[in-house]
C-alpha positions as CSV (number, residue, x, y, z in Angstrom):
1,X,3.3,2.7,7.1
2,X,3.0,0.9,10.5
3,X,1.9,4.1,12.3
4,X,-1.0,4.5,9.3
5,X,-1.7,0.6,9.9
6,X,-2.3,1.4,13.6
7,X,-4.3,4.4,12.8
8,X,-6.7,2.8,10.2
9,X,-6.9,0.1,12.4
10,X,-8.1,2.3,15.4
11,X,-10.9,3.4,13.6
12,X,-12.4,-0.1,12.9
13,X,-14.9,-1.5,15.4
14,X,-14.2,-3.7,18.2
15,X,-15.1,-6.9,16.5
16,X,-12.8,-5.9,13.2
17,X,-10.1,-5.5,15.9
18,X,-10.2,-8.6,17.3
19,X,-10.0,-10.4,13.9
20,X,-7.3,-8.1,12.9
21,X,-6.1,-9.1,16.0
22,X,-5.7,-12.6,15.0
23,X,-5.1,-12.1,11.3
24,X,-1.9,-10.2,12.7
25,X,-0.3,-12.8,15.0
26,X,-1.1,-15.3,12.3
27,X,0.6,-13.3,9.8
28,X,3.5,-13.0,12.2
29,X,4.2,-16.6,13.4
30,X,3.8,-18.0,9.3
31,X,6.4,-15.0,9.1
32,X,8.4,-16.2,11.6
33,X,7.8,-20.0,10.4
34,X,9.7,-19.1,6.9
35,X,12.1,-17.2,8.4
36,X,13.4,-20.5,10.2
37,X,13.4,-22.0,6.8
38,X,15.7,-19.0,5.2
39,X,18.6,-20.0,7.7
40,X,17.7,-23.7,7.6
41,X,21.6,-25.1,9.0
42,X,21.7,-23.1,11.9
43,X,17.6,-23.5,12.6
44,X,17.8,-27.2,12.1
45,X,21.0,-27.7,14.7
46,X,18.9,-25.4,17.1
47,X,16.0,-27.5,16.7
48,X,18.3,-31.1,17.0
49,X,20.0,-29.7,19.7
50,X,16.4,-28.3,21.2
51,X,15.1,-32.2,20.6
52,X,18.1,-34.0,22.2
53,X,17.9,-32.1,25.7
54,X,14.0,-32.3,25.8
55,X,14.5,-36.2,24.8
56,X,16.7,-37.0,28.0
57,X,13.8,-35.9,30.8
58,X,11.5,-37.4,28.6
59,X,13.1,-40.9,28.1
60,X,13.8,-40.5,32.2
61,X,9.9,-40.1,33.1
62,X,9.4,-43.3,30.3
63,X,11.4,-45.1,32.7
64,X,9.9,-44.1,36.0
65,X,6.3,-44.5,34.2
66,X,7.5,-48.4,33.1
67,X,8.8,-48.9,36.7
68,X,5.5,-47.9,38.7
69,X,3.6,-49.9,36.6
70,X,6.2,-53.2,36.8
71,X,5.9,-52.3,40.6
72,X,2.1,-52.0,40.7
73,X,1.7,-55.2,39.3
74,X,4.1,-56.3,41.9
75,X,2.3,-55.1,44.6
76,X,-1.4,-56.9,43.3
77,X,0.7,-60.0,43.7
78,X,1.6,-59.8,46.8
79,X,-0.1,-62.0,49.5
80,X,-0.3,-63.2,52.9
81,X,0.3,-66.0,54.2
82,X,-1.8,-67.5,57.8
83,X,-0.4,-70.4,59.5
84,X,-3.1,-72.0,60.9
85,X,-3.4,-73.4,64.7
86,X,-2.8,-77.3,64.9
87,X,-5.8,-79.3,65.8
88,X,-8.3,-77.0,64.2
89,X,-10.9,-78.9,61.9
90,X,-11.3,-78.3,58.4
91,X,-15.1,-76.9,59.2
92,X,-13.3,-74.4,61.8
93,X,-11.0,-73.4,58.9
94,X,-13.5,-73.2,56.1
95,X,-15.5,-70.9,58.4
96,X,-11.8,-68.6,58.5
97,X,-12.3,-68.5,55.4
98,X,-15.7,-67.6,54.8
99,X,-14.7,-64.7,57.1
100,X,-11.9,-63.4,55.3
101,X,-13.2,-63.3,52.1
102,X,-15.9,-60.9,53.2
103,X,-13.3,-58.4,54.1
104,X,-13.5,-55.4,51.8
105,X,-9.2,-55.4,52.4
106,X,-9.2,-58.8,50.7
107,X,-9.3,-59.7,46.6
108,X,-8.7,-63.3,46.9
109,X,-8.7,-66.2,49.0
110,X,-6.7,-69.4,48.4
111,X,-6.1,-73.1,50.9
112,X,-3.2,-75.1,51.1
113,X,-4.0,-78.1,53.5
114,X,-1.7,-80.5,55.8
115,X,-1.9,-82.9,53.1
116,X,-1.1,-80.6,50.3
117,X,1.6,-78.6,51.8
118,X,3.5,-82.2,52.6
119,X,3.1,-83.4,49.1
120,X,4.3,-80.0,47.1
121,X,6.8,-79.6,49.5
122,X,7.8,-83.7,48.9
123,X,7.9,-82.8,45.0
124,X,10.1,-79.3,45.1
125,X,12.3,-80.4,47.9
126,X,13.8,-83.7,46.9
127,X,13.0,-85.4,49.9
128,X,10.1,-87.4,49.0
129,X,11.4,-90.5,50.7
130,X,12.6,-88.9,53.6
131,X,9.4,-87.7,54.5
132,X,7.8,-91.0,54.2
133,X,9.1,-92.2,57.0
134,X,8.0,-89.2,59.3
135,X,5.2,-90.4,61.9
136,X,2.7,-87.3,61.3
137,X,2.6,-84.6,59.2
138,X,4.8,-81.4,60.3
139,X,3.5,-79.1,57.8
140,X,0.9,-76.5,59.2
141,X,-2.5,-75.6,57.0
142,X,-2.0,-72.3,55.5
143,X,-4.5,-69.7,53.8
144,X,-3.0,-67.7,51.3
145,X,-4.7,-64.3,51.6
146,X,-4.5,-61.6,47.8
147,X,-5.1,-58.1,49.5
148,X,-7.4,-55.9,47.4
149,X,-5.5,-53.4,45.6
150,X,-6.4,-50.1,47.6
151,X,-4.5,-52.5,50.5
152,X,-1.3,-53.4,48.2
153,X,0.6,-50.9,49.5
154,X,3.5,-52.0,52.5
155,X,1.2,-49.8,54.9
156,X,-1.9,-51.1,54.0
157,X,-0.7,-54.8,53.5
158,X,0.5,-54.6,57.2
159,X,-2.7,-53.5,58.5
160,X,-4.7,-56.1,56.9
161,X,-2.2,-58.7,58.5
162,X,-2.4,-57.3,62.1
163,X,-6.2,-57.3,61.5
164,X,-6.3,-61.5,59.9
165,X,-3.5,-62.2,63.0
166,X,-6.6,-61.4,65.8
167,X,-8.7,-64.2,64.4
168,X,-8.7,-67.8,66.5
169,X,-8.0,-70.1,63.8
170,X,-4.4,-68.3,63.2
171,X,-1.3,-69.1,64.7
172,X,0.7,-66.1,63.0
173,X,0.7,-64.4,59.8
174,X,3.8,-63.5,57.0
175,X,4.0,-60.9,54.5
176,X,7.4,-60.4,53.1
177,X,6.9,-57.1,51.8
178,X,10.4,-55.1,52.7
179,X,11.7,-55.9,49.1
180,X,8.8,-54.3,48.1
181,X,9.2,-51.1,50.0
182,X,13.3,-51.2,49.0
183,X,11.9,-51.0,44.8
184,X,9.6,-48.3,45.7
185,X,12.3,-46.1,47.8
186,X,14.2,-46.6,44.5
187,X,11.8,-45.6,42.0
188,X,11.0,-42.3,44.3
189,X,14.5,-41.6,44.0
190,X,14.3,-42.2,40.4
191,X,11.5,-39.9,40.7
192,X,13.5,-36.8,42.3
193,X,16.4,-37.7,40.0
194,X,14.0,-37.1,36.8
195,X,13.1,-33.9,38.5
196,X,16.8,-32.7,39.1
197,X,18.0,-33.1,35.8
198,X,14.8,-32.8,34.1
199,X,15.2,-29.0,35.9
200,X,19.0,-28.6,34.8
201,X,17.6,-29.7,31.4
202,X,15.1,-27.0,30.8
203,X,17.4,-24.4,32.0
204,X,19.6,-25.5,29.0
205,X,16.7,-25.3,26.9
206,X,15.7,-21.5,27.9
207,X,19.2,-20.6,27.3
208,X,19.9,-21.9,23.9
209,X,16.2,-20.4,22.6
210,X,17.5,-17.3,24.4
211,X,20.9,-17.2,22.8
212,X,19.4,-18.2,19.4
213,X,17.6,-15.2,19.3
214,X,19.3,-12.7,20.5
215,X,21.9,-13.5,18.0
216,X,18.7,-13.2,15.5
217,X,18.0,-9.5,17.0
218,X,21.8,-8.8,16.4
219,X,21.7,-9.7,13.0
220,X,18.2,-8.0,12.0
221,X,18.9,-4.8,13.7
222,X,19.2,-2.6,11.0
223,X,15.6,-3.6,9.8
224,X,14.4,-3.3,13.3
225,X,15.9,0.4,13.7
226,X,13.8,1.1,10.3
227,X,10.6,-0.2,11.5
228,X,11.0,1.6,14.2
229,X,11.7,5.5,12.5
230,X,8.3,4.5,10.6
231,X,6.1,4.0,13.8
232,X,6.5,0.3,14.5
233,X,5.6,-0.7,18.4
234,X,7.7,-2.3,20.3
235,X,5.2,-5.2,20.3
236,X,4.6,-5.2,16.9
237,X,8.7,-5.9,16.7
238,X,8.9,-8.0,19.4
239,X,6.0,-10.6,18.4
240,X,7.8,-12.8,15.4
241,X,10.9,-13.5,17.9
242,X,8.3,-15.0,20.3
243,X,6.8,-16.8,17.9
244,X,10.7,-17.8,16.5
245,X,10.8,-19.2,19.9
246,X,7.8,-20.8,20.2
247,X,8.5,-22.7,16.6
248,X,11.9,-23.7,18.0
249,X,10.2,-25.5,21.2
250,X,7.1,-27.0,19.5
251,X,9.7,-28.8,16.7
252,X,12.1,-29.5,19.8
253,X,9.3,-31.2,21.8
254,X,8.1,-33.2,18.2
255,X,11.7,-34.5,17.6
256,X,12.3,-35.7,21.1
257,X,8.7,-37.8,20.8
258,X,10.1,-39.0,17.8
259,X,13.7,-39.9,19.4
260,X,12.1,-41.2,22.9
261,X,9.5,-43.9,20.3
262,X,12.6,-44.9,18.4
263,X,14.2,-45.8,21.5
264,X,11.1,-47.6,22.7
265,X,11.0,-49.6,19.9
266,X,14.4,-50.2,19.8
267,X,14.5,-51.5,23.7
268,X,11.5,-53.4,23.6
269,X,13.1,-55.7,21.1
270,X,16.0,-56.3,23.0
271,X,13.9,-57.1,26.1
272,X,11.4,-59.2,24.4
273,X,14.2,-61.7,23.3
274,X,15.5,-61.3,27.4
275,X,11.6,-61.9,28.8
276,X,11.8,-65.0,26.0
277,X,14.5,-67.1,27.6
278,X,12.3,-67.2,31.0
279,X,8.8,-67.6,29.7
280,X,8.2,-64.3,30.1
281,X,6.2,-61.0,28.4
282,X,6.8,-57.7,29.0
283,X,6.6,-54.8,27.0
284,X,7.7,-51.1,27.3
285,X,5.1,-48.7,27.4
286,X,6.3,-44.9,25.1
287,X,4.7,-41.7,25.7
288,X,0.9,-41.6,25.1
289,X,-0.6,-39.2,22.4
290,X,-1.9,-37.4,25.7
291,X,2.0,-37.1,27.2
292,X,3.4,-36.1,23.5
293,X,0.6,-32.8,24.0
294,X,1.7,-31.9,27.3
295,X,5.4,-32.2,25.6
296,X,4.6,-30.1,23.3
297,X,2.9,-27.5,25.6
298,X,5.8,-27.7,27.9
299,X,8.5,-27.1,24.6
300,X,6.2,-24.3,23.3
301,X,6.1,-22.4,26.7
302,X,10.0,-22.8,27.1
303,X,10.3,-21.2,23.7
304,X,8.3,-18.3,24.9
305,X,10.2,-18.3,28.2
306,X,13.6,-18.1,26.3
307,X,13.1,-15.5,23.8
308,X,10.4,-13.5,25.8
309,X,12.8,-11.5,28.3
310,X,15.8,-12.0,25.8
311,X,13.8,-10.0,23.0
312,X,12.2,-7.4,25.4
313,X,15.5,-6.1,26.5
314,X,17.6,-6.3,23.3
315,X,14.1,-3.9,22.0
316,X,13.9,-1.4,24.8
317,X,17.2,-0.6,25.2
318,X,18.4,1.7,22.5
319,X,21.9,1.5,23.1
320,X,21.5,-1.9,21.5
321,X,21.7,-0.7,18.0
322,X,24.1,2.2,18.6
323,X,27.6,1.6,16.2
């Protein structure tokens, strides 16, 4: 019947091949759909199992993603602080400042003056009195400089301070940044580690799709010796295993979305009380509908990858179904 399927089907044009085409690998993967659903213990453990090991890379590149943005609002805030020379004038420093703020390097400018500095400094240290009774004022002027955010960065933070550090009016220039560079060599290494075990990860994933269906082939080989005494291709035989594979990832990648937002939620709750008891917001962010596709996509193609080389061997070799 297969071998007259193939003839009939030689005879029709090329455009009625190409919809046959179609209409066959539809046919096959809805065929290969409700075969899942025949065995449904052993296809739902696959598919759990599948979901669980595609959920741990998943929930790892959530937490790197939450990181770089936690860091990159860091890194807006950081600033620069200018000490400026004693004696200068209050004209000579609002012209610094006109200065700076036309730098394309700078987002925001912000003054502290002598008499400022002493009295916040009078009010967090404890020392009011004390400093009453100091002849002049110690404190220096400072200019609190916000670097743009294409300068935010430890490198380009540091260039912008070597470059505010040449003008007149400053005595010397801080940026304590090295914290900042000690959370981002972390989250890079949090970066390679989502790669390592996101790798050792995908490899389990390939294998259990590829053991899955082997074991499928083994137990269908009987039917697959018949199709092929009656002129079924090898392709023809091969194609609803892919798709078996392809099912298995797309469900796989689906429940780990699902497990990786019910850990969101469940997370955020817990630090929304923590952020409460010091004033603070700060909220997790999940896997967009964009990341969930390319989830998908990525689960779909490991299903292909695991069954594909798995199902071509098991059919060509006919040793296979020898007793």
């Amino acid at each position: 019947m297969a071998k007259q399927n193939n003839i009939t089907q030689s005879k029709l044009p090329i455009s009625g091949r190409i919809v046959m085409f179609f209409i066959r690998h539809v046919q096959q993967g809805m065929s290969s759909m409700g075969e899942l659903w025949r065995n449904p213990v052993s296809s739902i453990m696959t598919m759990a199992v599948l979901g669980v090991s595609l959920s741990l890379p998943a929930a790892l590149q959530v937490l790197v993603k939450n990181a770089e943005n936690i860091t990159q609002s860091w890194n807006s805030a950081a600033e620069i602080s200018l000490f400026i020379n004693e004696g200068r004038s209050e004209q000579s420093i609002q012209s610094l400042i006109t200065r700076i703020k036309s730098f394309r390097e700078v987002a925001s400018v912000d003054y502290i003056s002598r008499e400022q500095a002493l009295e916040e400094f009078q009010r967090l240290s404890g020392f009011g009195e004390a400093l009453s009774y100091l002849d002049e004022n110690p404190l220096p002027a400072v200019v609190s400089v916000t670097p743009s955010v294409k300068y935010s960065s430890p490198t380009g933070a540091r260039e912008l301070l070597r470059k505010l550090e040449r003008e007149p009016e400053v005595s010397f220039g801080r940026l304590d940044i090295e914290w900042l560079e000690r959370l981002q060599a972390l989250v890079r290494l949090l970066e390679k580690t989502v790669l390592a075990i996101a790798a050792l990860l995908v490899l389990a994933v390939v294998l259990v799709i590829g053991n899955t269906i082997r074991l499928a082939i083994m137990n269908r080989r009987t039917e697959i010796e018949i199709m092929k005494l009656v002129g079924a291709t090898e392709a023809f035989i091969q194609r609803p295993f892919l798709y078996t594979g392809i099912w298995y990832g797309v469900i796989g990648g689906l429940l780990a979305w699902l497990i990786i937002n019910i850990l969101v939620w469940y997370l955020d709750g817990a630090l929304a009380d923590l952020m409460g008891l010091y004033g603070s917001q700060l909220s997790l962010a999940s896997l967009t509908f964009a990341e969930l596709g390319q989830l998908v996509l990525l689960a779909s193609f490991l299903g292909w990858l695991g069954s594909y080389p798995v199902s071509y061997t098991h059919l060509t070799l006919p040793t296979i179904y020898s007793v």
